[in-house]
C-alpha positions, 0 to 999 in steps of 0.5 A: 266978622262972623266965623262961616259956621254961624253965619246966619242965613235966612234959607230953608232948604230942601235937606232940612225938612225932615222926610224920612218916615223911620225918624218921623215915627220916631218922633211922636213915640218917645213923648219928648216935647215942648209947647206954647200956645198954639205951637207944640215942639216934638223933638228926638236927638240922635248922633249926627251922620255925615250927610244929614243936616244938624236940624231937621225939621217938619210941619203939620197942621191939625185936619180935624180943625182945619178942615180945608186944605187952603187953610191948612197949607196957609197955617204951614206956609207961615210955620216955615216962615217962622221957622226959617228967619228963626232957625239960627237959634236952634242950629247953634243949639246943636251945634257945640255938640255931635248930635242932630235934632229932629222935630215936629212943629205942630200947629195946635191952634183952633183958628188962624193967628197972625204971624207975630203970636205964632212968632212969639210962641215959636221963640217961647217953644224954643227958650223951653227947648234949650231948657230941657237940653241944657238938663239933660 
């Protein structure tokens, strides 16, 4: 049996989509980021407070390459699948530590992929981000 705080839960709620325009700038100023064809991570690390969740997380798509928003939501859509059957790989991550990791994942492509490259490139972004804070 799996201690409750590993438990993975496949849910993507409402309080770890990152909102908070302070953090989203935040993001993009520093230059911390990882990437995998056609997923870009942006990434900050901060002490964890109380009521914020230990990852946060936000999507975007490119306007200038997707021009439509039908497109543009339909790329989003399949990121926040992506994202939440595989976001216990980041939670436990952060969680060994008190900090909390915001990021921006960013779609960066020309066209729209299926969802198992996006999928693999998710998981290739992520084995590169453990990298990077495992180092640091």
């Amino acid at each position: 049996m799996t201690p409750p705080q590993l438990q993975q839960r496949y849910k993507l709620p409402r309080k770890n989509i990152l909102r908070s325009q302070k953090a989203i700038t935040g993001l993009f100023q520093p230059g911390f980021f990882v990437g995998s064809f056609p997923l870009r991570i942006n990434y900050l690390l901060h002490p964890k407070t109380a009521e914020t969740p230990s990852v946060q997380v936000m999507f975007s798509v490119i306007k200038k390459r997707f021009k439509k928003a039908t497109d543009r939501n339909r790329i989003k859509r399949l990121l926040r699948e992506v994202y939440r059957l595989n976001q216990h790989e980041l939670q436990v991550l952060v969680l060994n530590e008190e900090q909390q990791l915001a990021m921006a994942l960013i779609y960066t492509g020309q066209e729209l992929l299926p969802f198992q490259v996006l999928k693999s490139s998710f998981l290739q972004c992520v084995q590169k981000l453990k990298k990077k804070l495992n180092h640091a």
